[in-house]
VONUSE-438659 format. One record per atom (N, C-alpha, C): residue in three letters; x, y, z. Coordinates in pm, whole numbers, padded with zeros to 5 digits, always signed. Example, Ala and Ser with C-alpha at 12.3 -4.5 7.8 and 13.67 -1.06 7.14 Angstrom:
VONUSE-438659
ALA+01319-00569+00780
ALA+01230-00450+00780
ALA+01320-00330+00780
SER+01285-00225+00708
SER+01367-00106+00714
SER+01290+00003+00787
//
This chain:
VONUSE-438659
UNK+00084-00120+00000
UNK+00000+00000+00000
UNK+00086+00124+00000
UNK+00012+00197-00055
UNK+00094+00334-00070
UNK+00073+00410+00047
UNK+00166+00510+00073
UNK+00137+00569+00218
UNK+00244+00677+00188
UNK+00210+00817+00267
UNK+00294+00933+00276
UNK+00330+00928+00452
UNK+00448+00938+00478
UNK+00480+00971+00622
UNK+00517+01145+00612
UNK+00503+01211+00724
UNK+00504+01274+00764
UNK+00600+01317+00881
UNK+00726+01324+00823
UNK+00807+01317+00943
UNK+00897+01434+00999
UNK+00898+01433+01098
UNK+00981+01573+01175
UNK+01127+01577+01174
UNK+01171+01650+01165
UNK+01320+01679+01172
UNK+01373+01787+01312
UNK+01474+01735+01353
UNK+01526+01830+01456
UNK+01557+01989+01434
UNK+01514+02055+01566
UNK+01504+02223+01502
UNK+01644+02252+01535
UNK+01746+02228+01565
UNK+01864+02262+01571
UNK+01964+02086+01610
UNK+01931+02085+01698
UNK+02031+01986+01727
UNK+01994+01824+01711
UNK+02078+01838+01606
UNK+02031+01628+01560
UNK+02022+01504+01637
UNK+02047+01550+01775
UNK+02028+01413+01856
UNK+01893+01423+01876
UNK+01793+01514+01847
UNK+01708+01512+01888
UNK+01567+01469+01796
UNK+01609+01387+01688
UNK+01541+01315+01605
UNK+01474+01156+01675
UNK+01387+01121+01656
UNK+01377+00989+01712
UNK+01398+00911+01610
UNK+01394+00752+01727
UNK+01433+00664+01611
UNK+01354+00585+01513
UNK+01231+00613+01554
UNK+01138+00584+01441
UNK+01131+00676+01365
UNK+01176+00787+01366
UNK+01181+00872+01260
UNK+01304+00869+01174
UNK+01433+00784+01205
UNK+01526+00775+01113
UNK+01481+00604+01063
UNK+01422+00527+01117
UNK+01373+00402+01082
UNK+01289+00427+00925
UNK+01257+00534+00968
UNK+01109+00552+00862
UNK+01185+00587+00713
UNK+01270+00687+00773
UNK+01361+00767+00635
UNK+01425+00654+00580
UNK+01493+00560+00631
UNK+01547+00406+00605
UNK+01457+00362+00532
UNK+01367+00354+00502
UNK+01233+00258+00472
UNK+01167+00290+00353
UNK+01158+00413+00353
UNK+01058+00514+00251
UNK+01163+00506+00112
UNK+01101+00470-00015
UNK+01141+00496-00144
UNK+01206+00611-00161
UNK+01135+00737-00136
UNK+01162+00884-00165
UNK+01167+00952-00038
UNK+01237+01025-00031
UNK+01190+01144+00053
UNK+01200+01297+00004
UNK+01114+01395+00091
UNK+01104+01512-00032
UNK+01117+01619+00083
UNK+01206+01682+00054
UNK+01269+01827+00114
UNK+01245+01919+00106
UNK+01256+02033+00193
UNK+01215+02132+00180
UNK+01329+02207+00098
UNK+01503+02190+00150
UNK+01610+02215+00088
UNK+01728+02089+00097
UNK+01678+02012+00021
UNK+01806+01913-00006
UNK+01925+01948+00077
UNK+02009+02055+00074
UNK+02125+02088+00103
UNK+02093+02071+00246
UNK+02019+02154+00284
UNK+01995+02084+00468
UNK+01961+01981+00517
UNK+01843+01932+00435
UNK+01849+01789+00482
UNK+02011+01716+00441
UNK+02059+01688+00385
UNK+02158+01578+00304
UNK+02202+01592+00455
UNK+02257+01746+00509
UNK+02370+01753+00623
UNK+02315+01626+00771
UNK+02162+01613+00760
UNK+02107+01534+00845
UNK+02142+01394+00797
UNK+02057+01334+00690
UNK+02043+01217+00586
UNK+02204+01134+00628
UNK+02332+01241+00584
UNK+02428+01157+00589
UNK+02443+01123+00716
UNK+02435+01231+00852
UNK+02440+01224+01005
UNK+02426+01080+01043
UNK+02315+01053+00954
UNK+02239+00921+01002
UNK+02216+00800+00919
UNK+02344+00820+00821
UNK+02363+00717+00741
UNK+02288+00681+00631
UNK+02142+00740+00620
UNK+02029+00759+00539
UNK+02060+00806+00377
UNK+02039+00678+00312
UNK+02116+00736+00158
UNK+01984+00671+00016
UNK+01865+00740+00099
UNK+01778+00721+00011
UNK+01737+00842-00121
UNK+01679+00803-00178
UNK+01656+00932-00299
UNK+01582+01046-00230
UNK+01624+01151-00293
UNK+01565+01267-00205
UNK+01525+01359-00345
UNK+01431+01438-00255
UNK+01404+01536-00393
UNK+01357+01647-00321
UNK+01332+01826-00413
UNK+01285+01934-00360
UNK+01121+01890-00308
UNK+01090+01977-00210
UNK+00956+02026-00240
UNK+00956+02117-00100
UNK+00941+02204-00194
UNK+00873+02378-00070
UNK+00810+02444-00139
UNK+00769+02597-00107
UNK+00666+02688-00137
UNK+00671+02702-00287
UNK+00756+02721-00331
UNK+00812+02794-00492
UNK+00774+02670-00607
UNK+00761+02514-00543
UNK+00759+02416-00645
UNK+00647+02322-00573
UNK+00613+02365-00484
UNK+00477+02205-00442
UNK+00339+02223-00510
UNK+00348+02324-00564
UNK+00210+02311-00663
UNK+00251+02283-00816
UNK+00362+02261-00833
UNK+00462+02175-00970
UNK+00445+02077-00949
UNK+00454+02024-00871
UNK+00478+01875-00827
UNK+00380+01812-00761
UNK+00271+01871-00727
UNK+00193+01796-00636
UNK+00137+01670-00683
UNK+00085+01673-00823
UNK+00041+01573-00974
UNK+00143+01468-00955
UNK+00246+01437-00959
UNK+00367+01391-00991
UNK+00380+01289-00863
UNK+00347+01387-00785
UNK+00378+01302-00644
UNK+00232+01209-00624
UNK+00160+01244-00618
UNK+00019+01172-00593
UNK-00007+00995-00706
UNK+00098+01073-00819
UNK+00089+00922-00907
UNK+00190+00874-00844
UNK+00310+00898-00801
UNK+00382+00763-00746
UNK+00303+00700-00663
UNK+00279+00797-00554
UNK+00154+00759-00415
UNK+00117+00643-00460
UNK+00016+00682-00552
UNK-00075+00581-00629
UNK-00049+00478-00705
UNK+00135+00479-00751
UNK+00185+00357-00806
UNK+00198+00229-00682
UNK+00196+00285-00563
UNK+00256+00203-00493
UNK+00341+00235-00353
UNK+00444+00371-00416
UNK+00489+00411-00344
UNK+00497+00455-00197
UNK+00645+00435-00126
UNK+00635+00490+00011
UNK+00695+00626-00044
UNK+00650+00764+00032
UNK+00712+00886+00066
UNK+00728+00930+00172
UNK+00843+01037+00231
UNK+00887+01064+00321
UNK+00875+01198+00325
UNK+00765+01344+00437
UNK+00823+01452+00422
UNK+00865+01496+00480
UNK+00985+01571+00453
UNK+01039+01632+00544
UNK+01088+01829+00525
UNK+01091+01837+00673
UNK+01150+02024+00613
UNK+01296+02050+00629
UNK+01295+02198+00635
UNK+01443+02246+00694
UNK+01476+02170+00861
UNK+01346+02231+00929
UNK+01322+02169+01113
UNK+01202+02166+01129
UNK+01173+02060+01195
UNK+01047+02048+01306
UNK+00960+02026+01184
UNK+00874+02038+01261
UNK+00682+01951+01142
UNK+00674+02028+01028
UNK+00664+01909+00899
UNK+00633+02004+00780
UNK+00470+02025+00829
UNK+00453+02135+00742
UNK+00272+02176+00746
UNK+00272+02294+00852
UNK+00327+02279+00964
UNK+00359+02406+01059
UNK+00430+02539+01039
UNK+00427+02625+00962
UNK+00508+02694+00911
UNK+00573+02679+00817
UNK+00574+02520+00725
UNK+00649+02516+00639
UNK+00518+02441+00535
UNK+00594+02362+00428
UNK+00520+02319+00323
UNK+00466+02188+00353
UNK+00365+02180+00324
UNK+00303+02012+00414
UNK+00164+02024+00392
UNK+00086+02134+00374
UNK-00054+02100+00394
UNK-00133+02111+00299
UNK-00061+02110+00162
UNK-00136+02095-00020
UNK-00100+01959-00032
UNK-00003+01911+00040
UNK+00031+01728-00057
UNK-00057+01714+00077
UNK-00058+01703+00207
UNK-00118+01610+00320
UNK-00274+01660+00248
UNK-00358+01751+00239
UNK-00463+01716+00135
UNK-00504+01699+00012
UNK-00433+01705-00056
UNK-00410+01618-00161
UNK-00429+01437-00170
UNK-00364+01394-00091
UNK-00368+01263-00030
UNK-00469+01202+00036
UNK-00519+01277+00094
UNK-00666+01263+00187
UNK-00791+01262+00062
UNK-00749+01334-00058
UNK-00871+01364-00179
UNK-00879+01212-00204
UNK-00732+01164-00241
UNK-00710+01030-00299
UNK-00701+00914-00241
UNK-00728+00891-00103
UNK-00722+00817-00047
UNK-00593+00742+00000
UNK-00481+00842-00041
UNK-00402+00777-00010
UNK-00354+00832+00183
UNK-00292+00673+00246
UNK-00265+00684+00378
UNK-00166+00789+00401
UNK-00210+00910+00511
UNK-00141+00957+00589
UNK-00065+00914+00729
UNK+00052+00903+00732
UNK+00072+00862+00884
UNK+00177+01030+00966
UNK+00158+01062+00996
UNK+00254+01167+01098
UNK+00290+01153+01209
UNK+00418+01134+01232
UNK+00497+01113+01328
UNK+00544+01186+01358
UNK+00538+01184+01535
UNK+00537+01259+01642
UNK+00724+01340+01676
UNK+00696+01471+01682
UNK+00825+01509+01722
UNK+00846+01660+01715
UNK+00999+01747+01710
UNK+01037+01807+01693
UNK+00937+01954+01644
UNK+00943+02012+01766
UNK+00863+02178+01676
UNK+00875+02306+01771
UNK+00939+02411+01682
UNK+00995+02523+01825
UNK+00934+02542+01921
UNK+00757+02576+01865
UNK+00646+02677+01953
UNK+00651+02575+02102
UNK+00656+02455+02090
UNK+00612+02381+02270
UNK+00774+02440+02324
UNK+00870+02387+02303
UNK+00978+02417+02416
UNK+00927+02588+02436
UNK+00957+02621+02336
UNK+00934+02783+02401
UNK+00823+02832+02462
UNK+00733+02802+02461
UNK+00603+02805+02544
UNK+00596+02749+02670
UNK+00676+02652+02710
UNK+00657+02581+02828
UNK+00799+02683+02917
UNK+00921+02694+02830
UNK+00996+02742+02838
UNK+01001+02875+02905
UNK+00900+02938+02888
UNK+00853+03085+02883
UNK+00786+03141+03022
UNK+00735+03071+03075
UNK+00656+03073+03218
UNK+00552+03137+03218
UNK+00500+03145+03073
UNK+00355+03268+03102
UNK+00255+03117+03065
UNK+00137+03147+03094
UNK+00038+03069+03102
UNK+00033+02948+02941
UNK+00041+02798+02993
UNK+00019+02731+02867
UNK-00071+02656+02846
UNK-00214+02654+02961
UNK-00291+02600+02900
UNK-00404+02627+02800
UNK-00438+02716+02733
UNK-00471+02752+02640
UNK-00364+02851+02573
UNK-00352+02886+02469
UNK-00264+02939+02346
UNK-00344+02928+02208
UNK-00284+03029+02167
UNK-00299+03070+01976
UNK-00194+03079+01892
UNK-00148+02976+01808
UNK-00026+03003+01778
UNK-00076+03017+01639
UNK+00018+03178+01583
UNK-00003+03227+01464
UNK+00080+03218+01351
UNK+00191+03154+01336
UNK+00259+03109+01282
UNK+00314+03235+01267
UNK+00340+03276+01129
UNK+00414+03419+01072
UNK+00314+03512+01098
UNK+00354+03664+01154
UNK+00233+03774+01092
UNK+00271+03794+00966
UNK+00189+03846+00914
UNK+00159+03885+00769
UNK+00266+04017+00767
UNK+00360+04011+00658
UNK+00485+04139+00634
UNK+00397+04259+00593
UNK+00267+04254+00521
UNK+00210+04384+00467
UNK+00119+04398+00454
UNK+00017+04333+00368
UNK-00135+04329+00398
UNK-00189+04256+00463
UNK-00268+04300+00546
UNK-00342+04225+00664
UNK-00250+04219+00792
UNK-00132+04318+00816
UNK-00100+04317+00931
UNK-00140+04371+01051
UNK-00178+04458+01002
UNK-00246+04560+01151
UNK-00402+04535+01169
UNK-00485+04459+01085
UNK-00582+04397+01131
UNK-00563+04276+01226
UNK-00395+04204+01192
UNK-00416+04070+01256
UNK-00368+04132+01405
UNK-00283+04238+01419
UNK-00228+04283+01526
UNK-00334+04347+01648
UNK-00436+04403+01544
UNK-00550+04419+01636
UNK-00639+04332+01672
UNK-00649+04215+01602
UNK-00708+04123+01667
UNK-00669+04063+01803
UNK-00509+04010+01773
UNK-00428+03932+01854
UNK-00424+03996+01966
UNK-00419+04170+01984
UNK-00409+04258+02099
UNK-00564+04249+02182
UNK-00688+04165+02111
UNK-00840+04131+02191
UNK-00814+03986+02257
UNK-00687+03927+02252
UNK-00689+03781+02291
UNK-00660+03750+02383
UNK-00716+03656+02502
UNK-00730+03619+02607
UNK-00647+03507+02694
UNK-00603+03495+02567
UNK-00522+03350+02555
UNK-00318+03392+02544
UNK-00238+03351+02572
UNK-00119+03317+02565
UNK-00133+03336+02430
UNK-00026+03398+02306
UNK-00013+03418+02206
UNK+00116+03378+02148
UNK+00111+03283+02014
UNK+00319+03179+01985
UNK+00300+03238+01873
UNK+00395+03302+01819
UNK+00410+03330+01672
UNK+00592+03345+01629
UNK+00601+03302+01502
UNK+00769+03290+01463
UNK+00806+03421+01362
UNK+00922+03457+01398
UNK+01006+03598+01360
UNK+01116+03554+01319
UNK+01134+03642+01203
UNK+01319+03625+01157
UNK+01378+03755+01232
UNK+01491+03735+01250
UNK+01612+03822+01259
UNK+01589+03958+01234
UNK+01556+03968+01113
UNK+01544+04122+01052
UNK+01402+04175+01066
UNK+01353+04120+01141
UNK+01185+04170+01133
UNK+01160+04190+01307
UNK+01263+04093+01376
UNK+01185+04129+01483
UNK+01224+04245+01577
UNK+01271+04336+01541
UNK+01252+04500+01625
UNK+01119+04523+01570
UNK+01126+04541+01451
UNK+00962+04550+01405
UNK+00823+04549+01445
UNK+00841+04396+01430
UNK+00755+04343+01526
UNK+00715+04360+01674
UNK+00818+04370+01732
UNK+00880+04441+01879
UNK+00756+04583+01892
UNK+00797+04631+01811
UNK+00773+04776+01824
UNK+00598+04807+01760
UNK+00577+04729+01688
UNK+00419+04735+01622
UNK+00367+04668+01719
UNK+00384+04555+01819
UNK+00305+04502+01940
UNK+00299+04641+02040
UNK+00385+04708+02046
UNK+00369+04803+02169
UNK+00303+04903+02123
UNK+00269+04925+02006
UNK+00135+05026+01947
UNK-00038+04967+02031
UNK+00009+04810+02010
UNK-00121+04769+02012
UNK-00159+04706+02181
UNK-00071+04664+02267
UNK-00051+04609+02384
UNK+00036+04683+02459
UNK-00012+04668+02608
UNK+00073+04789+02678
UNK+00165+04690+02656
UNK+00279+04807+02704
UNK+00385+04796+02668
UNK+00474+04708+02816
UNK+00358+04745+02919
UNK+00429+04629+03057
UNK+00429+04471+03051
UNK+00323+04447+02917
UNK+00300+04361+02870
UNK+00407+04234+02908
UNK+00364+04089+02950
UNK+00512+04001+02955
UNK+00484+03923+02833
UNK+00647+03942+02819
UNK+00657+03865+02644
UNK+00843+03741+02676
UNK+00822+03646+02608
UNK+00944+03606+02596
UNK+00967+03536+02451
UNK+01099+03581+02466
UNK+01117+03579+02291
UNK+01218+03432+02320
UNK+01232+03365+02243
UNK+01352+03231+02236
UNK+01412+03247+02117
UNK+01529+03213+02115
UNK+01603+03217+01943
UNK+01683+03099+01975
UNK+01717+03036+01842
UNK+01850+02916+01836
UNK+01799+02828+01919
UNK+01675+02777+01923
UNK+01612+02651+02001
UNK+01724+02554+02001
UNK+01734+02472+02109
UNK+01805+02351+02093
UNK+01965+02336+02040
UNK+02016+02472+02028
UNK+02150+02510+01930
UNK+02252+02577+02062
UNK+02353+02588+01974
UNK+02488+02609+02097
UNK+02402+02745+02136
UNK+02394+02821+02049
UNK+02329+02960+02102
UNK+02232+03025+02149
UNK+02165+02895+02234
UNK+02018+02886+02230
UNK+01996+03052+02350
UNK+01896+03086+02320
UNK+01887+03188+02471
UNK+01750+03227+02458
UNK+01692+03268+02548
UNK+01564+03311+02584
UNK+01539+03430+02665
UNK+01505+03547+02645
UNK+01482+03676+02676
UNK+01338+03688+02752
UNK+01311+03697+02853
UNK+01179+03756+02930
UNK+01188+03893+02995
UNK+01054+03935+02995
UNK+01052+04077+03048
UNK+00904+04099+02998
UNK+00911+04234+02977
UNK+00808+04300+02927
UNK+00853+04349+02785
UNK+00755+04399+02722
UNK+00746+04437+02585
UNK+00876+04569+02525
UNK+00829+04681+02654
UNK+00897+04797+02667
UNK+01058+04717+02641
UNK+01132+04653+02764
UNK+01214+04602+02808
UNK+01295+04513+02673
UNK+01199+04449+02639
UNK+01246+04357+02461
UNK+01307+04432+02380
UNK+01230+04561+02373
UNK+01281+04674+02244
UNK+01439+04709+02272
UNK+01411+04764+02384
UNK+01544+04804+02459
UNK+01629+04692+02457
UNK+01620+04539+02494
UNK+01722+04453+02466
UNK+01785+04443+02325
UNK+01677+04458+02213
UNK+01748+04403+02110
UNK+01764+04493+02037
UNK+01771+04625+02081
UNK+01822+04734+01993
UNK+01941+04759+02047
UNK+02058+04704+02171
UNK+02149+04713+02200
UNK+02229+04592+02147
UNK+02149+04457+02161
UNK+02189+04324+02092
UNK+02190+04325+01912
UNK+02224+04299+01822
UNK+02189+04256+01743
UNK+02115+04121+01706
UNK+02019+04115+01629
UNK+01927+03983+01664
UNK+02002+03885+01560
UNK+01975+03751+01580
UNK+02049+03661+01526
UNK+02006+03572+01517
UNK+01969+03427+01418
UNK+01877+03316+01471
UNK+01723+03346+01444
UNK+01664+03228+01378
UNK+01527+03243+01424
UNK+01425+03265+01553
UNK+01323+03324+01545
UNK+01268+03362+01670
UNK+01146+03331+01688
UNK+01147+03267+01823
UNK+00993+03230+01889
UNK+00910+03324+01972
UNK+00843+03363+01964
UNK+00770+03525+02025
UNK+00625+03444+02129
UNK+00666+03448+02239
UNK+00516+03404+02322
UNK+00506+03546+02403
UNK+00389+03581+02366
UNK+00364+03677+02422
UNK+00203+03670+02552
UNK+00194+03735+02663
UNK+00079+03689+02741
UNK-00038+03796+02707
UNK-00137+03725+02766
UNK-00277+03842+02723
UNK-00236+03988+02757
UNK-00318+04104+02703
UNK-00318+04166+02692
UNK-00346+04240+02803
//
């Protein structure tokens, strides 16, 4: 039977793959990447020397046809991203329905994804949360910012480097600014670190720091 796995990759540090998840990559005909070049650096880690191929934002609606007939020949596939769960911020959720149209088996296996360490990590409230993945760079930002500033709930959303003073600074338009927020960067990596405070306090850190690393933003109600 044909079947797509769904598998996680470590967000920084490779011991932290399980082993049914390198069992699986062992197993699977294909596997399909978000960037070859990053995966391979894993693939070889772990001895894994199966066929690999692209698939992210720029080419999974090229390929989605292509992939669904192997599916359907028979085939095992493997997806995987740069880190942590495809479909979460990354490319995963046009082939995972796609597959579901066709009946072909989904399985997803359990693992690796920034928003929980940093949320638990963080000490502001985790039993309910909204995690927003990216804000929007231009249209539809300051509607989503005013929404997110009515929310009641613990708030997870992911920032690059160059965006997040930005970001920093458009939350404190919309949320006081005593607000507690903790930011995480370099999950799981030599450089891992985690910043708490308040909102005010963030700006001021990372306009003396330069920012570096991807970023996890949990911010508490309003």
């Amino acid at each position: 039977m044909s079947k797509l796995f769904v598998v996680p990759t470590p967000i920084g540090n490779l011991g932290d793959i399980t082993l049914r998840a390198i069992d699986t990559l062992k197993s699977v005909e294909l596997i399909l990447a978000e960037d070859t070049r990053t995966s391979l650096k894993l693939l070889h880690h772990y001895n894994i020397k199966n066929s690999i191929q692209s698939f992210h934002m720029q080419n999974e609606h090229k390929k989605l046809n292509s992939i669904i007939e192997k599916l359907n020949s028979g085939c095992e596939i493997a997806l995987i991203s740069d880190a942590g769960t495809p479909g979460i911020s990354d490319p995963g959720f046009l082939l995972v329905r796609e597959c579901i149209k066709n009946n072909i088996e989904v399985e997803c296996l359990p693992g690796a994804t920034a928003l929980i360490p940093a949320l638990v990590n963080s000490g502001l409230p985790s039993d309910r949360f909204l995690f927003e993945g990216f804000l929007p760079v231009k249209k539809g930002r300051t509607k989503r910012l005013k929404e997110i500033a009515e929310e009641n709930r613990t708030v997870i959303f992911y920032e690059s480097p160059h965006r997040i003073l930005k970001t920093l600074n458009d939350l404190s338009s919309y949320y006081n600014e005593e607000s507690q927020i903790s930011i995480s960067r370099e999950l799981t990596k030599i450089h891992e670190e985690t910043f708490r405070g308040t909102i005010k306090e963030s700006i001021k850190y990372f306009e003396k720091k330069k920012p570096k690393g991807e970023f996890v933003i949990i911010l508490s109600p309003n």
